[in-house]
C-alpha positions in Angstrom: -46.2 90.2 324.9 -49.1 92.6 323.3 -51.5 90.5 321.3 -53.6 92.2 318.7 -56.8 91.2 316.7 -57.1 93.1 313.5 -60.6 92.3 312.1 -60.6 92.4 308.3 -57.5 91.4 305.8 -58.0 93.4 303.4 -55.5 96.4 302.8 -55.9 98.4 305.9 -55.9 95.3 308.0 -52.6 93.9 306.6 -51.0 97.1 306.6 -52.4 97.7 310.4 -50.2 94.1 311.1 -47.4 95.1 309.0 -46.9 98.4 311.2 -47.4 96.2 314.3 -45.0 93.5 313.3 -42.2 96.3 312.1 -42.2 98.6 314.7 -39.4 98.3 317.6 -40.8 100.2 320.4 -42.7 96.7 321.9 -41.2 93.4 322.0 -42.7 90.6 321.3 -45.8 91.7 319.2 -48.5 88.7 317.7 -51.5 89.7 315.6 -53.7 87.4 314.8 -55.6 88.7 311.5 -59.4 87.6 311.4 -61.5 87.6 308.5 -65.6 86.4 307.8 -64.3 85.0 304.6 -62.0 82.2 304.4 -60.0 83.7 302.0 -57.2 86.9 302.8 -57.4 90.3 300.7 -60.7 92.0 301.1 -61.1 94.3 297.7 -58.0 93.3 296.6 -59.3 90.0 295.8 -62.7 91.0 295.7 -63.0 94.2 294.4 -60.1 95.3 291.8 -61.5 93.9 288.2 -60.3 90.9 287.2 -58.4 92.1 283.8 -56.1 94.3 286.0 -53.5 92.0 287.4 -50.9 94.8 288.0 -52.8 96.3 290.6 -54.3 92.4 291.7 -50.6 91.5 291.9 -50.3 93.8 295.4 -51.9 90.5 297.3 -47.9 89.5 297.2 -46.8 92.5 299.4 -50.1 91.4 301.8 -49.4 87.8 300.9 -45.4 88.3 303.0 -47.5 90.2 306.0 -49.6 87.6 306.7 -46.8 84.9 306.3 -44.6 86.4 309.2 -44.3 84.3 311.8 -45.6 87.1 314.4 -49.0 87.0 312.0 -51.3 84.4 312.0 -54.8 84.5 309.4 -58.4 83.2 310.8 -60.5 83.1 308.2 -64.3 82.0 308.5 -64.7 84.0 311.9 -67.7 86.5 311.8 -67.3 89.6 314.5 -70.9 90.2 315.7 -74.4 89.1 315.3 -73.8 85.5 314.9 -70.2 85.2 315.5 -67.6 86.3 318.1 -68.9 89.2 320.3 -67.2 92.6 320.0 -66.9 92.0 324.1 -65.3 88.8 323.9 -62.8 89.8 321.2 -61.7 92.2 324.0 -61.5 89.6 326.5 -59.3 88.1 324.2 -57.1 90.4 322.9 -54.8 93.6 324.4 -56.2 95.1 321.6 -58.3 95.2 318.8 -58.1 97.0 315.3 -61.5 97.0 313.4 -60.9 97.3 309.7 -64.1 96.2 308.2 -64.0 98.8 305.2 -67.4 100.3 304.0 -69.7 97.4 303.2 -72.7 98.3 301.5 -73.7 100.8 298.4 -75.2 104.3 298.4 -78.9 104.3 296.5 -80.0 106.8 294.0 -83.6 107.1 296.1 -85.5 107.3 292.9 -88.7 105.7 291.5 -88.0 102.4 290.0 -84.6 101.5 291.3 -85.7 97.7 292.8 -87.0 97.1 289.4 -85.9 93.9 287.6 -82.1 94.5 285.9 -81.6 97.2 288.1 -78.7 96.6 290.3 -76.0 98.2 292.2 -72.2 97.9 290.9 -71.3 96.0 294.2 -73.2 93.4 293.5 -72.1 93.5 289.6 -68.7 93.7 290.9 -69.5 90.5 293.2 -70.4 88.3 290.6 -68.0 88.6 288.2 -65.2 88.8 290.8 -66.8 85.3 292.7 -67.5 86.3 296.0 -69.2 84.3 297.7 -71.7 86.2 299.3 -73.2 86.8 295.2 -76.5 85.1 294.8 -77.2 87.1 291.4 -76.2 86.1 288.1 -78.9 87.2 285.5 -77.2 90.9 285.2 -77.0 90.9 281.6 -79.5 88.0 280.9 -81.7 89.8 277.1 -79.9 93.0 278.2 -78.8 95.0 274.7 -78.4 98.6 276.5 -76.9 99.3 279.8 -76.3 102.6 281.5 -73.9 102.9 284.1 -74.8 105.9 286.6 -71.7 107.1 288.1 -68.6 108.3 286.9 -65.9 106.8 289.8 -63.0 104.3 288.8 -65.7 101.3 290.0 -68.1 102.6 287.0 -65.4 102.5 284.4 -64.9 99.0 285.5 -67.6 97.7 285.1 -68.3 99.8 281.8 -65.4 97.9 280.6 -66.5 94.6 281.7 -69.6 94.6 279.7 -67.6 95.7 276.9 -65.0 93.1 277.3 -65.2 89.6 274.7 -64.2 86.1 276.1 -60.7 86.7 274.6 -59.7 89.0 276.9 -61.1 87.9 280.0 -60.4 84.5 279.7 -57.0 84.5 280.9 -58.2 86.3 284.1 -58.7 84.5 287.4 -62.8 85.2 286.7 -65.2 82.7 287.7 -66.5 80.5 284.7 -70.0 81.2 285.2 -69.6 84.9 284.7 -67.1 84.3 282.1 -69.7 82.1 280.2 -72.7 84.7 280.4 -70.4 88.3 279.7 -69.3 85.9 276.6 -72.3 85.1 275.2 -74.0 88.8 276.5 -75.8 90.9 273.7 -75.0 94.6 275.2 -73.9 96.7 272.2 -74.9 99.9 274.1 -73.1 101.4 277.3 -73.8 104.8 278.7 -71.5 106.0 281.7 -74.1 108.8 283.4 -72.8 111.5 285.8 -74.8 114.4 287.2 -71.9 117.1 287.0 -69.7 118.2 284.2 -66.2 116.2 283.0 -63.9 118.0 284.8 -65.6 116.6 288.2 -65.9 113.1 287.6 -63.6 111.1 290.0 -61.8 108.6 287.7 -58.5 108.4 286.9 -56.9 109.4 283.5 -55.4 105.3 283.3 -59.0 103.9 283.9 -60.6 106.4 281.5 -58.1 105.4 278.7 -58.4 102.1 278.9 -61.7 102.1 277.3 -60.7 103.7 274.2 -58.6 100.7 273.5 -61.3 98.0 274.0 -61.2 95.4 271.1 -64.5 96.0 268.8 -66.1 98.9 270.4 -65.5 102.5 270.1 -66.5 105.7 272.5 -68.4 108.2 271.8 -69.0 111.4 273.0 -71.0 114.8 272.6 -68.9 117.7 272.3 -71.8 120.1 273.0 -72.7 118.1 276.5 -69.2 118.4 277.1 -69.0 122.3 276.4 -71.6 122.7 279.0 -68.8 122.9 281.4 -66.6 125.8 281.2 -63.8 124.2 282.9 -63.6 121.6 279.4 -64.1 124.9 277.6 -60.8 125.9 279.3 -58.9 123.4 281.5 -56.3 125.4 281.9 -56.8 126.0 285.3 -57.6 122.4 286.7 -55.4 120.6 288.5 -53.3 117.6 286.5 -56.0 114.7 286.9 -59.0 116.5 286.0 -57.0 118.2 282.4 -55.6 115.4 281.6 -59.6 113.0 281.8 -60.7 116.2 279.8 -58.1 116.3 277.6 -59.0 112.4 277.1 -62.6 113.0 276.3 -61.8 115.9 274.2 -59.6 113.9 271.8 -63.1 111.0 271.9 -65.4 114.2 270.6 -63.1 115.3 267.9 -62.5 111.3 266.3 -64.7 110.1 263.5 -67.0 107.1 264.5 -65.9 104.0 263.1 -68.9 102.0 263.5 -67.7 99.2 265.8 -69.9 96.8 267.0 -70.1 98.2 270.8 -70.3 101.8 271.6 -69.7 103.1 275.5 -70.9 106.8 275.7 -69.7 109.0 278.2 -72.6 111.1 279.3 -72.6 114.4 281.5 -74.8 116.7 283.2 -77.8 114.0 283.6 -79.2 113.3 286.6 -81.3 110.6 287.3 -84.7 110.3 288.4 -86.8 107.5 287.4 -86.0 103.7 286.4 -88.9 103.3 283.4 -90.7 99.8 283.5 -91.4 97.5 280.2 -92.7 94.7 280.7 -92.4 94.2 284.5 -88.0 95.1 284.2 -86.3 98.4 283.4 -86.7 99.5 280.2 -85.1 103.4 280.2 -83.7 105.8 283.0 -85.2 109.4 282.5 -82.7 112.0 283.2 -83.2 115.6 284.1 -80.3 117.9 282.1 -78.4 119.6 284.8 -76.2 123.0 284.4 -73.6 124.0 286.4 -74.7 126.1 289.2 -71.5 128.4 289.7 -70.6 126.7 293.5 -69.4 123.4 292.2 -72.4 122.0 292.0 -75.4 121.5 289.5 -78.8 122.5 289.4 -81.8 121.0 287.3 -83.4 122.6 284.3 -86.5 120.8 284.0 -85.9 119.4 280.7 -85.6 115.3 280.7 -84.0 112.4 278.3 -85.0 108.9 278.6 -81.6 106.2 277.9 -83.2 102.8 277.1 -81.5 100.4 279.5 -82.1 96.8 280.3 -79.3 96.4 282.7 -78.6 99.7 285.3 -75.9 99.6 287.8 -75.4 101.8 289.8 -72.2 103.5 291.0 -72.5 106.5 293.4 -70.4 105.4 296.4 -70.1 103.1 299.3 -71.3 103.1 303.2 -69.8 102.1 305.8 -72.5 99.5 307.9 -72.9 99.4 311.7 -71.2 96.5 313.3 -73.3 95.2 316.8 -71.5 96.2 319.6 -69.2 99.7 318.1 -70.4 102.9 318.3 -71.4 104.0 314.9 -71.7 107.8 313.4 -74.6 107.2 310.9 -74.2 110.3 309.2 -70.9 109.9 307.8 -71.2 105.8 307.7 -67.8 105.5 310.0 -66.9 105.0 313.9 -66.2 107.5 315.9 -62.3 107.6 316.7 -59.4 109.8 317.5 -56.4 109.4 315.3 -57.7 105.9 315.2 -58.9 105.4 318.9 -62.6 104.4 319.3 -64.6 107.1 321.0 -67.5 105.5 322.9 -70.3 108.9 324.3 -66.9 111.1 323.3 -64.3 109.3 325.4 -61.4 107.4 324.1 -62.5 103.5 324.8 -59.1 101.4 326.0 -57.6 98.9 323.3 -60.2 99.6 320.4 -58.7 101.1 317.2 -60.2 101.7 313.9 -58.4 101.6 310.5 -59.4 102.0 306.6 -62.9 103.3 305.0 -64.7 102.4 308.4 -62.0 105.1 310.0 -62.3 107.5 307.5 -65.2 106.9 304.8 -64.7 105.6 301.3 -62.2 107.9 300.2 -58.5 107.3 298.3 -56.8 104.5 296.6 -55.5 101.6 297.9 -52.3 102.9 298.5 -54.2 105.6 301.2 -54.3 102.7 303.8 -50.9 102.6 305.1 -50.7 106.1 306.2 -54.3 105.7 307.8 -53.1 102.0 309.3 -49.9 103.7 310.3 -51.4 106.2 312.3 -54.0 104.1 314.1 -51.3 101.9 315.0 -49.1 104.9 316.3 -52.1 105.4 318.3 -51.8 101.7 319.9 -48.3 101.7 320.7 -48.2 104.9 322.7 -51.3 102.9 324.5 -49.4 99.4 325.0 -47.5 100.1 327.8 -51.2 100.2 329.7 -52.9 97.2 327.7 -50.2 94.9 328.1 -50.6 95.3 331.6 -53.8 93.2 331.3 -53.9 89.2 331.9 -54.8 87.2 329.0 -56.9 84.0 329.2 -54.5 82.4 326.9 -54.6 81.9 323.6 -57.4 83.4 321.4 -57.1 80.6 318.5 -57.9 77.9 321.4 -60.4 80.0 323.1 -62.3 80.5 319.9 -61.9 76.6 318.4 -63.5 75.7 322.5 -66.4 77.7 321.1 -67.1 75.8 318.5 -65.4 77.8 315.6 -63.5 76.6 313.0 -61.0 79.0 311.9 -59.4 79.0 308.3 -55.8 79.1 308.9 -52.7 79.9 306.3 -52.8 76.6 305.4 -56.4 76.3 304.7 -55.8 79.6 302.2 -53.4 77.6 300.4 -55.5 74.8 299.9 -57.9 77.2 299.0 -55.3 78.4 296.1 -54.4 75.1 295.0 -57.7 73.8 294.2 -58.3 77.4 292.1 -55.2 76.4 290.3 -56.4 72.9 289.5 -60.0 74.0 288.1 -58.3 76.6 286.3 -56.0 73.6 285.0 -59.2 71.6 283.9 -61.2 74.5 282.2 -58.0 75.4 279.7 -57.6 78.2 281.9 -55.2 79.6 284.6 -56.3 80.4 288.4 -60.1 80.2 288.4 -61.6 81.5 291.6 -64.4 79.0 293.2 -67.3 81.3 293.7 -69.2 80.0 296.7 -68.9 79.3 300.4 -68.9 75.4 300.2 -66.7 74.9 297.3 -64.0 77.3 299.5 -64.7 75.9 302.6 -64.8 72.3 301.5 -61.1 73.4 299.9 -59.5 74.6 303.0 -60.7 71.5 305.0 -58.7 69.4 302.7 -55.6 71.3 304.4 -55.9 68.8 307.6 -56.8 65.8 305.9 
């Protein structure tokens, strides 16, 4: 029998188990799926906003991976510092796939960013999605103007979040606490900020549109930022995704305004490089215009505009963080590997595999994790015929409960969901996630009582 360890539950770790589980060339397969949080999903749960429950609703395709009886789901078990040595997990395990995604943000690395209200979208993202790492929860606290730098699928999210009313997100699984301060928030001013033109910005034409048809608030854009870009002039030539967001943003410039409450204004061709103080917070991010430098990139043209912001988030990518006891490439924020295999000094280490934005950087959808988990574990099968050859000490859930850790199990998860359910039930609400460690933990204990 091979037994696997796939570290992380998110996408890429449930579809590294499904490949396992589905593949015929090795009887007898068990992966055991461990997590640091107690609950299953990773950015699924975590990360997609709250008000899109189609794309939320793909934890019921990883929800029937991790219920197959070969699977089994330890949440609650850090890997590393504090937690379950990379070295033992190896000890433990034929094999071990490490898909712990890209977990912090990229900075701007200008003046003024750790001001007061200055924040990045991750943790933005982590408070209003009730993870329960999130200590924050003043984001929007006197804010009337925000500007959102970035111009990814992550910063029209959170655009629309701080244009959303109660209405709306009240029927979503979002915590109350966020739900009670984004209700009662006074931001009538949103600015989505990118340094290059429209035809470059990396979201897709479905997030873009979905903030023309925000209740109360209205989007505004400059046609004559827009025309900087020659490729809005004439789009003729870009491929479908970028035609159709300009095509988007040209029908924005051409509509009367009609003086909504909210406005969210796409911006172009700024790039910041200052956070402005008032009164010991951000007040304003200064801007330098940019202009297209005839490579695909910009260039700067000395002349500046300051966007009065009390609330900036930033959105300009995630980084993949080194995990004690992997090799790490800190250049490109990933682990070395070959199709998938760890490379330790440039040679292949046995029974270490890598899967998801920790494989490959923060790149694609969701969806870009099965090929990239189905190649990694292509990788371990052709291997298995060696690794299974190795004695086991028996089996990994005992070892680790010997050590004094206290896994999360399946059942512990749907304790975990009942208990949402119920304080969902007593706010006049549906599922309401519980948004810190002990109120979760202190759920999935009630699963062996």
């Amino acid at each position: 029998m091979l037994h696997v360890a796939v570290i992380g539950s998110g996408p890429s770790g449930v579809y590294s188990a499904q490949s396992l589980v589905q593949q015929n060339q090795v009887p007898g397969v068990r992966v055991d799926v461990l997590d640091r949080l107690p609950c299953p999903y990773g950015l699924v749960r975590y990360g997609v906003a709250p008000d899109h429950e189609k794309i939320k609703s793909l934890q019921n395709n990883l929800r029937a991976v991790l219920e197959d009886e070969r699977v089994r789901f330890l949440g609650g078990v850090q890997v590393g510092p504090d937690g379950v040595p990379v070295a033992r997990l190896r000890e433990l395990y034929h094999a071990v796939v490490y898909c712990v995604g890209a977990a912090t943000d990229r900075h701007l690395g200008v003046p003024g960013e750790e001001l007061p209200g200055s924040w990045s979208a991750t943790e933005f993202v982590s408070w209003y999605s009730a993870h329960p790492d999130s200590v924050a929860d003043e984001f929007i606290l006197g804010a009337r103007s925000a500007v959102v730098i970035g111009v990814g699928n992550v910063a029209v999210d959170v655009t629309r979040m701080l244009a959303r009313g109660a209405a709306e997100l009240s029927p979503t699984d979002m915590p109350q606490a966020a739900l009670t301060a984004l209700a009662a928030s006074g931001v009538t001013e949103i600015s989505m900020v990118g340094r290059r033109g429209p035809s470059q910005a990396r979201f897709t034409t479905k997030e873009l549109r979905e903030l023309g048809g925000l209740p109360d608030t209205e989007v505004v854009v400059d046609p004559e930022e827009l025309a900087l870009d020659p490729a809005y002039l004439d789009p003729s030539d870009l491929p479908a995704a970028p035609r159709r967001n300009v095509e988007v943003l040209r029908g924005w410039a051409c509509a009367a305004p009609h003086g909504r409450p909210r406005r969210i204004r796409p911006r172009f061709f700024l790039r910041p490089v200052e956070l402005l103080a008032d009164g010991g917070r951000v007040g304003a991010v200064r801007f330098e215009r940019t202009v297209p430098d005839g490579q695909g990139g910009v260039t700067g043209t000395g002349r500046y505009e300051d966007i009065e912001a009390q609330l900036v988030l930033r959105s300009v990518g995630y980084r993949g963080v080194p995990l004690e006891g992997l090799p790490f490439d800190a250049g490109h924020g990933t682990v070395p590997h070959l199709a998938g295999r760890i490379l330790r000094d440039g040679a292949i280490s046995p029974g270490e595999y890598v899967a998801g934005w920790i494989k490959r950087g923060p790149t694609g959808v969701i969806g870009t994790n099965r090929p990239c988990a189905k190649e990694t574990v292509t990788s371990l099968l052709e291997d298995a015929p060696v690794l299974v050859r190795r004695d086991l000490p028996g089996d990994p859930l005992a070892a680790l409960r010997a050590e004094g850790l206290r896994p999360v199990e399946w059942a512990g998860w749907q304790a975990i969901e009942r208990a949402e359910a119920q304080l969902g039930a007593s706010l006049g609400r549906g599922v309401v996630k519980l948004p810190d460690w002990e109120s979760l933990l202190t759920a999935a204990r009630t699963a062996g009582s």
